[in-house]
LOKOL-791885 format. One record per residue (C-alpha): residue number from 1; residue in one letter; x, y, z. Coordinates in steps of 0.001 Angstrom, whole numbers. Layout:
<nodes>
<NUM,A,<X,Y,Z>>;
...
</nodes>
This chain:
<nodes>
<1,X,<49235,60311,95455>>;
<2,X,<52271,59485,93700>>;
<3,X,<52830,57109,91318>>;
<4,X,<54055,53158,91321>>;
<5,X,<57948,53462,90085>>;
<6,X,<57117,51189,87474>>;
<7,X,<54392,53063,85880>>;
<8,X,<57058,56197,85924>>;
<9,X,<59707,54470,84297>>;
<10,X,<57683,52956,81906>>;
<11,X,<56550,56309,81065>>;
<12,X,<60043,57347,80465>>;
<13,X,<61037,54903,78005>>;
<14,X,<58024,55024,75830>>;
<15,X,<58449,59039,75764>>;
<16,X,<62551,58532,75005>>;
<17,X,<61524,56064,72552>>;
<18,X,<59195,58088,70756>>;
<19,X,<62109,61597,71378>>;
<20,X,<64543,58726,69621>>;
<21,X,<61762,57561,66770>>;
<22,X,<61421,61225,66147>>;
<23,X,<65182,61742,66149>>;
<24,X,<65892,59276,63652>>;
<25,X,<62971,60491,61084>>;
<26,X,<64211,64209,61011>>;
<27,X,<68180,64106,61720>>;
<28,X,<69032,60311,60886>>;
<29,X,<70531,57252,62580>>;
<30,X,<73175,58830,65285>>;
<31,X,<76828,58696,64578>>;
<32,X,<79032,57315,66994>>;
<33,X,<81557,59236,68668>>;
<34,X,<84777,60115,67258>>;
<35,X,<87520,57327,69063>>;
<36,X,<90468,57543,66982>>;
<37,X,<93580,57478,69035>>;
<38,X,<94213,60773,68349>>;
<39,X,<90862,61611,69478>>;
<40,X,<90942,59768,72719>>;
<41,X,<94533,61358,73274>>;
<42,X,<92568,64453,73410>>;
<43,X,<90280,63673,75455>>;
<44,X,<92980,62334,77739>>;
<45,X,<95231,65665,78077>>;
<46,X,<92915,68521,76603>>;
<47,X,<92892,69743,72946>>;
<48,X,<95471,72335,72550>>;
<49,X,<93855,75710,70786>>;
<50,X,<97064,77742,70821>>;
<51,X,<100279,75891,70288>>;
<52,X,<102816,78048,71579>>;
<53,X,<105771,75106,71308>>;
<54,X,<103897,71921,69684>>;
<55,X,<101653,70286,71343>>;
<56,X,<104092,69738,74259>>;
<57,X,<103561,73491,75550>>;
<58,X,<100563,74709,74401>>;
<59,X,<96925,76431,75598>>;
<60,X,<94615,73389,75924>>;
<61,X,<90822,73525,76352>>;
<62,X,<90756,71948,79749>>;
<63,X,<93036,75416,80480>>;
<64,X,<91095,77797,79241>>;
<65,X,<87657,75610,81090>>;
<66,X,<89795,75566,84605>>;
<67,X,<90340,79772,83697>>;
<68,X,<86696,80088,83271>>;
<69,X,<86100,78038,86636>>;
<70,X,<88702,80495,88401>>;
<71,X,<86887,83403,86919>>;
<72,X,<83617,82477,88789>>;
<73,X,<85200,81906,91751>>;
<74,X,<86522,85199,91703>>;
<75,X,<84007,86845,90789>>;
<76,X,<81466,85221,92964>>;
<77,X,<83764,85654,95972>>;
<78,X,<83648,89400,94748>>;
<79,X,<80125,89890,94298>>;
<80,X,<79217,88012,97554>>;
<81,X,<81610,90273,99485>>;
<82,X,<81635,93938,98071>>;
<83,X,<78760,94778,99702>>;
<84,X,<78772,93136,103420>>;
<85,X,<76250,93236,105918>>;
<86,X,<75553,92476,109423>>;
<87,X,<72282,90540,108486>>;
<88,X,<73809,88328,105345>>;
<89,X,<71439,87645,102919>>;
<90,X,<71439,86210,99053>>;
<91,X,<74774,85636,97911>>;
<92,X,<76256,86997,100989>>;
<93,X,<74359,84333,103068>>;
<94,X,<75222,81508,100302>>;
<95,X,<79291,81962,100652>>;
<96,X,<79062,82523,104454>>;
<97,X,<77390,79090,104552>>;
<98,X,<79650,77708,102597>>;
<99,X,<82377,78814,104572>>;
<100,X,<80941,78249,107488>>;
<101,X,<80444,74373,106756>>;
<102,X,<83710,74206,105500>>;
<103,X,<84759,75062,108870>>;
<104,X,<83167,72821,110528>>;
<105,X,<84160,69775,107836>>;
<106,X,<87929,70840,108645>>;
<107,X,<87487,70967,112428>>;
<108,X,<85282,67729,112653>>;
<109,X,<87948,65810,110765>>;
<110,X,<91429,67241,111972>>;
<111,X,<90441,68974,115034>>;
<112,X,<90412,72778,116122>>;
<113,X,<94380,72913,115494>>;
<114,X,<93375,71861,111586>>;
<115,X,<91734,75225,111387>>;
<116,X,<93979,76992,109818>>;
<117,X,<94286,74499,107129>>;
<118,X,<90616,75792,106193>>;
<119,X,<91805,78322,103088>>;
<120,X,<93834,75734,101084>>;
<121,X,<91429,72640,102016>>;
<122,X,<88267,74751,101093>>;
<123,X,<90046,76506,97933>>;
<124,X,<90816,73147,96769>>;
<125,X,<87078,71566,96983>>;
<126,X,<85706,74574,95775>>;
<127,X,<87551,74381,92526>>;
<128,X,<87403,70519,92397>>;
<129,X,<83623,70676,92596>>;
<130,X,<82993,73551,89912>>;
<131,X,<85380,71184,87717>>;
<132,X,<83748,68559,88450>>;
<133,X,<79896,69540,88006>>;
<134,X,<81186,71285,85098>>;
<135,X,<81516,68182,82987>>;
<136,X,<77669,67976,83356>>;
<137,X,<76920,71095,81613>>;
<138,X,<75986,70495,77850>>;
<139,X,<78756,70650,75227>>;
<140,X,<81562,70646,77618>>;
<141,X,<83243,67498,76578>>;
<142,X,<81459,67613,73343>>;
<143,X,<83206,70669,71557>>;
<144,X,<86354,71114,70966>>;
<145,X,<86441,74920,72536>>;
<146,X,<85846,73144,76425>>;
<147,X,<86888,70066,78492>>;
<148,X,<86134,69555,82268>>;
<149,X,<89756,70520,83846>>;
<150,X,<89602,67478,86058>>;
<151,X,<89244,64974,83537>>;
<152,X,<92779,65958,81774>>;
<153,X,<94849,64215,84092>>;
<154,X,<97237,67386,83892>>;
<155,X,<94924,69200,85761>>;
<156,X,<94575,66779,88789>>;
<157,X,<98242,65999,88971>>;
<158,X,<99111,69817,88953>>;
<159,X,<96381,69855,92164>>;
<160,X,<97881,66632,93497>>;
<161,X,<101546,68092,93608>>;
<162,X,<100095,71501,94950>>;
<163,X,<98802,69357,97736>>;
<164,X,<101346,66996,98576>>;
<165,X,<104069,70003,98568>>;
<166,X,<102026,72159,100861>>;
<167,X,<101892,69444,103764>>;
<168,X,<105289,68573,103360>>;
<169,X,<106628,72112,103739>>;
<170,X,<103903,72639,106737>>;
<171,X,<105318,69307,108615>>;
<172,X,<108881,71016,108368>>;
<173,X,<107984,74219,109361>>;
<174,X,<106209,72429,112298>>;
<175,X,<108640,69700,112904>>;
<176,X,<111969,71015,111776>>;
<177,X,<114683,68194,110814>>;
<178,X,<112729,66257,113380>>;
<179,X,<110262,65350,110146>>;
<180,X,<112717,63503,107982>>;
<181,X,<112814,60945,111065>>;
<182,X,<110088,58921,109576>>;
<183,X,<111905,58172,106735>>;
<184,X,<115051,58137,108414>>;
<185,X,<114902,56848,111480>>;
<186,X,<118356,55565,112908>>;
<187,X,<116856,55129,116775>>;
<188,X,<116673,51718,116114>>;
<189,X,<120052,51084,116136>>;
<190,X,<120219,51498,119690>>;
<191,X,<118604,48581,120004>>;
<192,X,<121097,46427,117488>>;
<193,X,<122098,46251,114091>>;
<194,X,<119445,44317,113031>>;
<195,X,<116486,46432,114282>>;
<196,X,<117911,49437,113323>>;
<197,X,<118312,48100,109346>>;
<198,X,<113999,47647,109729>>;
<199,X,<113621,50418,110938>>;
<200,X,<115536,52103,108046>>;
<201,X,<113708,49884,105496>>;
<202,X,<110424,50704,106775>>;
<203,X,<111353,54638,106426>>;
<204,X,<112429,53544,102911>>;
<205,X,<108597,51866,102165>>;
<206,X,<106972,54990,104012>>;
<207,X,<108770,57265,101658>>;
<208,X,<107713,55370,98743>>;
<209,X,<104030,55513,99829>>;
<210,X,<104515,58694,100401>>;
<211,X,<105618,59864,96749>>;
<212,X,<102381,57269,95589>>;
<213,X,<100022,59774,97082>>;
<214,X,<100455,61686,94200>>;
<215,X,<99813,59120,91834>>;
<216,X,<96660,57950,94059>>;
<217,X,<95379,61765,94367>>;
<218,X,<95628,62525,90771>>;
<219,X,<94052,58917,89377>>;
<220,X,<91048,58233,91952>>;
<221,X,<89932,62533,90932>>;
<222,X,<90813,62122,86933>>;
<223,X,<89702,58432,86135>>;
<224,X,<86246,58973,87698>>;
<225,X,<85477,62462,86123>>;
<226,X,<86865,61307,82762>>;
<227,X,<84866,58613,82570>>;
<228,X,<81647,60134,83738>>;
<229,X,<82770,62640,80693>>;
<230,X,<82866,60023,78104>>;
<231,X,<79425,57954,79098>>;
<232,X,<77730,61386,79194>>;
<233,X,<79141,61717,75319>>;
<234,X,<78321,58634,74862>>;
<235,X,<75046,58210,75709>>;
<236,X,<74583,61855,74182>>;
<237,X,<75151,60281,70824>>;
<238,X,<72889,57307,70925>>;
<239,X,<70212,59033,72819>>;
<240,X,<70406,62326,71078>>;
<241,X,<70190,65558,73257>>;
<242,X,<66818,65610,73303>>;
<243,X,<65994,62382,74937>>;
<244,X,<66333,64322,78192>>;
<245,X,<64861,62035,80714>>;
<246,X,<67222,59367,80299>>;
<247,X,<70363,61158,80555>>;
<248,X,<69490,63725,83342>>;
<249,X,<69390,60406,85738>>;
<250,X,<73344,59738,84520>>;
<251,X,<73744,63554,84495>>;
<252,X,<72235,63317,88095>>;
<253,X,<74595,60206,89264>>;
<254,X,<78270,62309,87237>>;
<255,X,<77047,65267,90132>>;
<256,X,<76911,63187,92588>>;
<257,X,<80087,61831,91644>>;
<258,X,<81737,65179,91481>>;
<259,X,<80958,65988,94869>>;
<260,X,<81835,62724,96502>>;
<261,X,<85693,62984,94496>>;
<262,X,<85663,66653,95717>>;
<263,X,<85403,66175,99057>>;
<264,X,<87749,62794,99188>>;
<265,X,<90183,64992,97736>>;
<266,X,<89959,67393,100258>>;
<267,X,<89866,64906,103000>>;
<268,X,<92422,63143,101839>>;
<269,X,<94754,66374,101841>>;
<270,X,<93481,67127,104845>>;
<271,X,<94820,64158,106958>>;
<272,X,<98005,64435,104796>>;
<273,X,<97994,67582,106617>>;
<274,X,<97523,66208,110481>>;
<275,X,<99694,63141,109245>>;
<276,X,<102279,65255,108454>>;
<277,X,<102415,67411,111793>>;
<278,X,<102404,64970,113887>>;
<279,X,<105520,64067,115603>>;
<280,X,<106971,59875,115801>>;
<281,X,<108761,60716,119051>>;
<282,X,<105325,61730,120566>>;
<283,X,<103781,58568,119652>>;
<284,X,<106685,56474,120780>>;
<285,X,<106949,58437,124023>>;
<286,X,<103349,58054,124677>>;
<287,X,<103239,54551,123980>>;
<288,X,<105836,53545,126884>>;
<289,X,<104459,55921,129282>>;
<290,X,<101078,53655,127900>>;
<291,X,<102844,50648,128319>>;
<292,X,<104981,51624,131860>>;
<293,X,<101251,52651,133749>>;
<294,X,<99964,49499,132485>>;
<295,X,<102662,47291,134056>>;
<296,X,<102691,49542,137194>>;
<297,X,<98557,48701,137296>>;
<298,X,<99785,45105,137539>>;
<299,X,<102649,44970,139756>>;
</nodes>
């Protein structure tokens, strides 16, 4: 028989407030966290450890964090694959599962020609998650030696431009010159001066929007893990480590979070993708041989 909800959380705070009670008797009162400017600056970008040139070009924390996410990537990619089997099982199982739903996430949402978009789209959540969730783990965020790679905003705008410059070189390759025509598109002069200026300052607002993806990929991914990052500090400091079963519910909630901005970020890419292969003259040509059966239906 489980228990009312109240009753539970009731339970909670009277055990955190006794954790706290005891807290405060052996360590003393907490100390806030450190948010000098300089300190928030790090926080922002990563703490450089090795300055090779200044600060400007330098080995920050969130680099060497996003090396140690690549190395268990790699290594669990190698692991899971070194010995394979006809019957998968343990880690073997886990990554085909993975990949397997990954599959199906990139099919369901761009169709079977999206496919082959599967090895960048599922690269990039992989990595994006394992940042992500990373900023959960205790003392990342807290020491100076790590810092979740996705909540230094160099990080996500590095993943951002990886993104945008892989669908625009795929909609060339697929479209040829014919992909510039969205941005511009002289057709409408054919139909007068007048249209044909729209038309060219609509390519001219479509372009813009276009560059803005960037900015809108790397601030949705880096303002929400950042800031998960510094209420998990936060409520570190005035809940000391120890009052566990208060934080794990925020620590719980920043997961979720992580997951959720890993997989818009690979949606998002993802459409940029179908977006970007798909061809205006198609859409215009289907739309009068739309409009041409409907007026035939009525004569």
């Amino acid at each position: 028989m489980s228990a009312p909800p109240l009753r539970v959380l009731g339970g909670m705070l009277i055990l955190d407030g006794a954790l706290v009670l005891l807290g405060v008797t052996v360590i003393g009162l907490p100390k806030w966290p450190d948010i000098t400017p300089a300190r928030i600056l790090h926080l922002l970008t990563g703490e450089p450890l090795v300055r090779i040139v200044g600060d400007e070009i330098s080995i920050s924390n969130s680099l060497v964090t996003m090396w140690i996410v690549m190395a268990i990537l790699v290594l669990l990619a190698y692991l899971g694959t070194q010995r394979l089997t006809l019957v998968p099982g343990g880690l073997q199982g886990a990554l085909e599962v993975a990949v397997q739903t990954l599959i199906d996430f990139v099919v369901d949402t761009g169709g079977a020609a999206a496919a082959k978009y599967v090895p960048l789209v599922g690269t990039l959540f992989l990595f994006i998650l394992l940042c992500n969730w990373l900023g959960v783990v205790p003392l990342v965020g807290q020491i100076p030696l790590l810092h979740a790679p996705t909540a230094d905003y160099h990080i996500t705008l590095g993943l951002a431009i990886v993104a945008f410059v892989s669908y625009q070189a795929e909609g060339i390759r697929t479209l040829g010159s014919g992909y510039f025509n969205r941005w511009l598109n002289t057709a409408g002069f054919k139909e007068g001066a007048f249209l044909g200026g729209i038309m060219l300052f609509v390519g001219v607002i479509e372009f813009l929007a276009e560059i803005i993806r960037i900015l809108t990929l790397t601030a949705r991914l880096w303002g929400n893990i950042f800031g998960g990052e510094v209420m998990l500090v936060v409520m570190s400091a005035v809940l000391y480590v120890i009052a566990i079963p208060v934080l794990l519910p925020f620590a719980g909630f920043e997961m979720f979070i992580g997951l959720l901005q890993a997989v818009i970020f690979a949606m998002l890419t993802l459409l940029y993708f179908v977006l970007a292969t798909e061809s205006h003259e198609e859409h215009d040509e289907s739309s009068k041989h739309a409009q041409t059966s409907k007026e035939g239906t009525h004569a």
